[in-house]
ZADO-1210 file (C-alpha; in nm, 4 decimals, padded with zeros to 6 digits):
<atoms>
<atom x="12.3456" y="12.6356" z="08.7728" code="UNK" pos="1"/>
<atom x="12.1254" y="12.4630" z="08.9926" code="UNK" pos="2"/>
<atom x="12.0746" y="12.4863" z="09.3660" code="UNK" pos="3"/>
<atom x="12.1926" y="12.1756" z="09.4826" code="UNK" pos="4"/>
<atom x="12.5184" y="12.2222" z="09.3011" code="UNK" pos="5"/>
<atom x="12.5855" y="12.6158" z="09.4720" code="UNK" pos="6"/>
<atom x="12.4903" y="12.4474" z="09.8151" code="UNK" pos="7"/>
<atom x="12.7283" y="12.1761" z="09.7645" code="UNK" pos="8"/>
<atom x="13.0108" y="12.4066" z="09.6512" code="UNK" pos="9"/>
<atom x="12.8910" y="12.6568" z="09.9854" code="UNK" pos="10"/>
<atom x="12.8014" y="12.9470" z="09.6997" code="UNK" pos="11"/>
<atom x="12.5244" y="13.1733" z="09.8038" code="UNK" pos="12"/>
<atom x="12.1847" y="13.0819" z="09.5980" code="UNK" pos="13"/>
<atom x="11.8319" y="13.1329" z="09.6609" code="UNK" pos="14"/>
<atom x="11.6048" y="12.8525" z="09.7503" code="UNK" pos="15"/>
<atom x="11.3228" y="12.8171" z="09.4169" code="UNK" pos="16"/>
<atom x="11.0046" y="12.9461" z="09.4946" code="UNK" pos="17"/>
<atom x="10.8391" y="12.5904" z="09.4174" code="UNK" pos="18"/>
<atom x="11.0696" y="12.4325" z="09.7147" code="UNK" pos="19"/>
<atom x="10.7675" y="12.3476" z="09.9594" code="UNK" pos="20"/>
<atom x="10.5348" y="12.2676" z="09.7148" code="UNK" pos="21"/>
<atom x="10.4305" y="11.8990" z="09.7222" code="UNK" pos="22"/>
<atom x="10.6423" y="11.6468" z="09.4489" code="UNK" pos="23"/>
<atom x="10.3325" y="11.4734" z="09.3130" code="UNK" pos="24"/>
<atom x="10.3827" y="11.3146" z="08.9746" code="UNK" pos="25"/>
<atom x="10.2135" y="11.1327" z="08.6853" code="UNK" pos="26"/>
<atom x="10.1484" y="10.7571" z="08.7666" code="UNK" pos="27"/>
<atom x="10.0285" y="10.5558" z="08.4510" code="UNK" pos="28"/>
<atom x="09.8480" y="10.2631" z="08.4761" code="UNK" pos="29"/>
<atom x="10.0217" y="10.0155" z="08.2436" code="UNK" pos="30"/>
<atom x="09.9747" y="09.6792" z="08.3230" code="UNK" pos="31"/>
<atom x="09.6373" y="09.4905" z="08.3729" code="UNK" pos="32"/>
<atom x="09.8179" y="09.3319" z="08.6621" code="UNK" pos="33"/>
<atom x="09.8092" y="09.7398" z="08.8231" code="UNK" pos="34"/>
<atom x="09.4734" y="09.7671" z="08.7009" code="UNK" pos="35"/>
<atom x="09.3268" y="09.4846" z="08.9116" code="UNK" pos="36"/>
<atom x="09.4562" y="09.6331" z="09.2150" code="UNK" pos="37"/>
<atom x="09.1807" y="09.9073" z="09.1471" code="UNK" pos="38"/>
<atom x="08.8820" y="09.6622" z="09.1370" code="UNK" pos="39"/>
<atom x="08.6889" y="09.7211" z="09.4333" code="UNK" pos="40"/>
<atom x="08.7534" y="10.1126" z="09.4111" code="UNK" pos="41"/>
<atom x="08.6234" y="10.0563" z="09.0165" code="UNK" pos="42"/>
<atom x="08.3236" y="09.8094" z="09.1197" code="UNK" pos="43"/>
<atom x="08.0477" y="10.0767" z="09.1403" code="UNK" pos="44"/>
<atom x="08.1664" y="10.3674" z="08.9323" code="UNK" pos="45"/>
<atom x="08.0201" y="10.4644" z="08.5985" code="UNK" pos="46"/>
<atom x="08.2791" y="10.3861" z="08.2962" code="UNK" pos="47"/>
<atom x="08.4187" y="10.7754" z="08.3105" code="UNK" pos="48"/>
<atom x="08.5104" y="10.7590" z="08.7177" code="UNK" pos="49"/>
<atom x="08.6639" y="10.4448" z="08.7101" code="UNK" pos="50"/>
<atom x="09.0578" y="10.3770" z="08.6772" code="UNK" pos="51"/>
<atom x="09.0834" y="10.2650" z="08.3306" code="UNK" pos="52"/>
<atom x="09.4356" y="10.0979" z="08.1945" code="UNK" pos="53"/>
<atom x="09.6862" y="10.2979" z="08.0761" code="UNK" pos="54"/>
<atom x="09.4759" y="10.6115" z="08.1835" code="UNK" pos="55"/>
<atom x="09.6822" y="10.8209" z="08.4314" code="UNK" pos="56"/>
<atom x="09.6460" y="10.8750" z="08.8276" code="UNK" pos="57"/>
<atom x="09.8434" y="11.1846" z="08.9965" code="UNK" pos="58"/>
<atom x="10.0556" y="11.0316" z="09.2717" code="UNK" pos="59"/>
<atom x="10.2377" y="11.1667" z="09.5877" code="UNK" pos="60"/>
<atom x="10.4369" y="11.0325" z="09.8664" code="UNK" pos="61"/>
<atom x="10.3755" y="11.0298" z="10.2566" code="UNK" pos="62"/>
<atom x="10.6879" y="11.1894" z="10.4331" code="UNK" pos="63"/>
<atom x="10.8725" y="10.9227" z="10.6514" code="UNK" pos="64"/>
<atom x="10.7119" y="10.9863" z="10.9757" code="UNK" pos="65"/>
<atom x="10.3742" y="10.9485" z="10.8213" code="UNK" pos="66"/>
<atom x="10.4699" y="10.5893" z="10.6962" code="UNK" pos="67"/>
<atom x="10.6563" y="10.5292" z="11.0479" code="UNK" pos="68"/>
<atom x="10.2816" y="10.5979" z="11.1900" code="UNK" pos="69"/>
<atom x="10.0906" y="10.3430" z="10.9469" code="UNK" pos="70"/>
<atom x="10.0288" y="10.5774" z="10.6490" code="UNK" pos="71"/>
<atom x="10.0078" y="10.4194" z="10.3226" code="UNK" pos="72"/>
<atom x="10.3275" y="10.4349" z="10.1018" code="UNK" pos="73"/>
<atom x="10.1911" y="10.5917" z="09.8166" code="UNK" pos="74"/>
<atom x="09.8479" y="10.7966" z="09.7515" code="UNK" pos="75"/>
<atom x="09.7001" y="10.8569" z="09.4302" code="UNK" pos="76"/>
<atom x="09.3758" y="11.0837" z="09.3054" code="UNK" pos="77"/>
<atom x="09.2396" y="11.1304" z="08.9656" code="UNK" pos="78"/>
<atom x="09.4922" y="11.2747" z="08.7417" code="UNK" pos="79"/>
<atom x="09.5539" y="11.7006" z="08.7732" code="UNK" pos="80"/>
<atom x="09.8581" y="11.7966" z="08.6325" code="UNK" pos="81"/>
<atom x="09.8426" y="12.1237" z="08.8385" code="UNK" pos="82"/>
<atom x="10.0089" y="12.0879" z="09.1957" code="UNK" pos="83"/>
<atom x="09.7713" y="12.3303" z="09.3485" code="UNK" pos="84"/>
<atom x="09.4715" y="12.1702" z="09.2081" code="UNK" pos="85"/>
<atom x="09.5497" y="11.8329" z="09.2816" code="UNK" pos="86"/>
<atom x="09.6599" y="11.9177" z="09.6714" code="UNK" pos="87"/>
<atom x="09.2782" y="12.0649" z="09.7084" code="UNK" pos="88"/>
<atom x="09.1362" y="11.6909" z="09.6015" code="UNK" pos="89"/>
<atom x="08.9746" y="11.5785" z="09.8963" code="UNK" pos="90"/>
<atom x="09.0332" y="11.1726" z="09.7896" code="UNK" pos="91"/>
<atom x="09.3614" y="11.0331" z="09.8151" code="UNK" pos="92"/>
<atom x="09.3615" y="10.7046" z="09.8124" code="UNK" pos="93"/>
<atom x="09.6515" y="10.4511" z="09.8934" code="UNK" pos="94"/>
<atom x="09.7513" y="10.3408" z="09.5840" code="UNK" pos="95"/>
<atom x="09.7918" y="09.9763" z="09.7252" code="UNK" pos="96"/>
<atom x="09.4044" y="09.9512" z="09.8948" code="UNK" pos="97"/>
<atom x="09.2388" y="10.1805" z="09.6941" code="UNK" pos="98"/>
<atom x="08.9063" y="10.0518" z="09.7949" code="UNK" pos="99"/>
<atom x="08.9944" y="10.1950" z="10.1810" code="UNK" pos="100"/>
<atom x="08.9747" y="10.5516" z="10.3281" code="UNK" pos="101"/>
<atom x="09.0176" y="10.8549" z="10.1044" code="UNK" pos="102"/>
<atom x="09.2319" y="11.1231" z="10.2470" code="UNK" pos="103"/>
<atom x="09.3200" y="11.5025" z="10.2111" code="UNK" pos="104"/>
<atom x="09.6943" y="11.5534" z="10.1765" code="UNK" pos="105"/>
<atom x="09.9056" y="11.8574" z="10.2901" code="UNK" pos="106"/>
<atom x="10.3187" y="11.9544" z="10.3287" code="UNK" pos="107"/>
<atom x="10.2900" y="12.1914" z="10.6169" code="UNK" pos="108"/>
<atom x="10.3313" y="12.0229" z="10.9526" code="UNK" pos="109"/>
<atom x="10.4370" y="11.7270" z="10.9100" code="UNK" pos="110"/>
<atom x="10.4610" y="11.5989" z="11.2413" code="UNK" pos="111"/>
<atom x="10.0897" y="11.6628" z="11.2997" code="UNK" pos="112"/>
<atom x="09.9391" y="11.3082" z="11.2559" code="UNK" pos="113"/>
<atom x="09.5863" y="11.2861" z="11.1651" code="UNK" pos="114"/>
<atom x="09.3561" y="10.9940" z="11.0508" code="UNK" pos="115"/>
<atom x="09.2079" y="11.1956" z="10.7316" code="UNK" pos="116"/>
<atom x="09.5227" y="11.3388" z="10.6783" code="UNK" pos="117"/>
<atom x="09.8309" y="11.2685" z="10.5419" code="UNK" pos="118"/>
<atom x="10.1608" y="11.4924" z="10.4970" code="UNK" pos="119"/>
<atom x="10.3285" y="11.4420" z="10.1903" code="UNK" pos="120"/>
<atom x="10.6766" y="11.5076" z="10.0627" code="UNK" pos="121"/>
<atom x="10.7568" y="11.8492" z="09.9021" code="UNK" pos="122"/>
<atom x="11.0488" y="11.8945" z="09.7050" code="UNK" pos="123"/>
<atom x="11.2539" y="12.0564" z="09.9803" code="UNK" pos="124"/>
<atom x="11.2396" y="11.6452" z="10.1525" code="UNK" pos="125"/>
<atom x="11.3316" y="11.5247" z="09.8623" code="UNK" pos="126"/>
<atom x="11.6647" y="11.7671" z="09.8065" code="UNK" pos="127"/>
<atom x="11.7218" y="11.7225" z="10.1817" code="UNK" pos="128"/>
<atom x="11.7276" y="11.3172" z="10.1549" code="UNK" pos="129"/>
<atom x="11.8973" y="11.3617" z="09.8573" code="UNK" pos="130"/>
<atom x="12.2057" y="11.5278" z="10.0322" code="UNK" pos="131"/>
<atom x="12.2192" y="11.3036" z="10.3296" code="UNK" pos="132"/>
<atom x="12.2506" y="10.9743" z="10.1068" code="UNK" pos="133"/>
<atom x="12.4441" y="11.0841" z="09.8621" code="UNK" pos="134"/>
<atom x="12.5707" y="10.8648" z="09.5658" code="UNK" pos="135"/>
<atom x="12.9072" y="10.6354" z="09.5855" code="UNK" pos="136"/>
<atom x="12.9404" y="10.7117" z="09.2235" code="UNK" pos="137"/>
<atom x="12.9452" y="11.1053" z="09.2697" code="UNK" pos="138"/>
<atom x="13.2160" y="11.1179" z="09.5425" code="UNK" pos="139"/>
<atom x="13.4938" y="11.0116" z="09.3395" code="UNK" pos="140"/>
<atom x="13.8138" y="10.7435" z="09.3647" code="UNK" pos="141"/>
<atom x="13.8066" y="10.8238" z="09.7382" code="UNK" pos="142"/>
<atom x="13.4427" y="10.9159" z="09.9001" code="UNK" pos="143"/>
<atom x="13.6663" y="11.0793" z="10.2089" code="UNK" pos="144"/>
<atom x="13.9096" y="11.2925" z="09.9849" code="UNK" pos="145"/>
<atom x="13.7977" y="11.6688" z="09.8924" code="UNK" pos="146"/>
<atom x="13.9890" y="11.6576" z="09.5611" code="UNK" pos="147"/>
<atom x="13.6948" y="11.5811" z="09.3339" code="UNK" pos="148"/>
<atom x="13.4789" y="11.8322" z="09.5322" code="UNK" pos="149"/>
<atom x="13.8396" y="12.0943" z="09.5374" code="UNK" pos="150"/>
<atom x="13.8493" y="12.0333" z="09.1555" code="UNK" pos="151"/>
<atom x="13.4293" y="12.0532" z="09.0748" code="UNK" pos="152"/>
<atom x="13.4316" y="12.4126" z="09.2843" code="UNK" pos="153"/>
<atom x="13.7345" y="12.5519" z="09.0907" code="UNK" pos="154"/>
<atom x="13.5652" y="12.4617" z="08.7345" code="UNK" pos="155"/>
<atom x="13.2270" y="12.5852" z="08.8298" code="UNK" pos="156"/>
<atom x="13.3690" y="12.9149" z="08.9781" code="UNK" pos="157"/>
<atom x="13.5620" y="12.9319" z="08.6645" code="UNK" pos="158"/>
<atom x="13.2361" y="12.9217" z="08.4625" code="UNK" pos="159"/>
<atom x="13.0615" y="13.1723" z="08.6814" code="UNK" pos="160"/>
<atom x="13.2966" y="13.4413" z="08.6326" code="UNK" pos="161"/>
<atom x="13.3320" y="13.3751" z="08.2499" code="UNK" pos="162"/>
<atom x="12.9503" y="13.3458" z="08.2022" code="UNK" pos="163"/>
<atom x="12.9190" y="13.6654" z="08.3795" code="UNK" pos="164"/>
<atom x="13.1351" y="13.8295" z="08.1115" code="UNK" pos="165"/>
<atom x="12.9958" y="13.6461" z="07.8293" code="UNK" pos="166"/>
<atom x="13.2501" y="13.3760" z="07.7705" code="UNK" pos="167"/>
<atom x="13.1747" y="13.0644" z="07.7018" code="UNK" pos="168"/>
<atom x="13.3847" y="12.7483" z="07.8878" code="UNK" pos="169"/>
<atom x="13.4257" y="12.4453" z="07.6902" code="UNK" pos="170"/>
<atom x="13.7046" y="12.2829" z="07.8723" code="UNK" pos="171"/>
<atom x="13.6247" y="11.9804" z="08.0470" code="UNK" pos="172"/>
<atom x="13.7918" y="11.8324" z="08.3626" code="UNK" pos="173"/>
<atom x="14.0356" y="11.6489" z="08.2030" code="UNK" pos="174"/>
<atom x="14.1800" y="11.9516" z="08.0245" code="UNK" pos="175"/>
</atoms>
């Protein structure tokens, strides 16, 4: 069971451990049309530095108060598929002027607003946004009627206290 689902339901659960870390990901570069927008941050690199198609950048996203201050709307750095590693980079570059200033990037403080650098979102913003726009699809024939969400509780508890005794639910809601 994941978080989001025993916060929606109002069961106790544990934030992860990863929660404030930052939600970078994997950006490839697979178009030549993408790959021209690196030019000028290519134009005096050897072969191995530059951005090279369908090579890979790793890519993170300014919170919303950094973009509401100017911040670029994306940053990418050469590609680290460890979060840790990749947060220590110290160029970040805005993936839509890479040829203009580099910058370190952080998730603590985000309302500290500096001009070398830029808070990005962990997954904690991301869960948070998530719940405060949720889907029309998810809420069901009637977004203002607690059925669905009466009905989703009562089959999840359900599973909780079989799992816990080592029974396995296969009924599904229409049963």
């Amino acid at each position: 069971m994941g978080h989001l689902l025993h916060v929606e339901l109002g069961l106790d659960h544990p934030e992860p451990e990863w929660f404030d870390q930052p939600a970078i990901g994997q950006l490839t570069i697979g178009s030549f049309h993408e790959l021209a927008s690196f030019d000028t941050y290519n134009r005096n690199k050897s072969y191995p530095q530059q951005v090279r198609p369908f090579g890979f950048l790793t890519i993170a996203h300014p919170t919303a108060s950094e973009i509401g201050l100017g911040s670029p709307r994306s940053l990418v750095a050469p590609y680290e598929p460890n979060p840790t590693v990749a947060m220590s980079q110290p160029r970040w570059f805005n993936r839509h002027q890479p040829d203009t200033t580099a910058y370190r990037v952080r998730t603590r403080n985000p309302e500290q607003h500096t001009d070398t650098e830029i808070a990005v979102k962990s997954y904690r913003d991301y869960f948070d946004t998530y719940r405060r726009h949720r889907e029309a699809k998810a809420a069901g024939t009637d977004p203002s009627s607690s059925h669905w969400r009466a009905k989703t509780r009562r089959l999840v508890e359900e599973e909780l206290d079989s799992t816990r005794y080592g029974v396995v639910v296969t009924e599904g809601v229409g049963s």
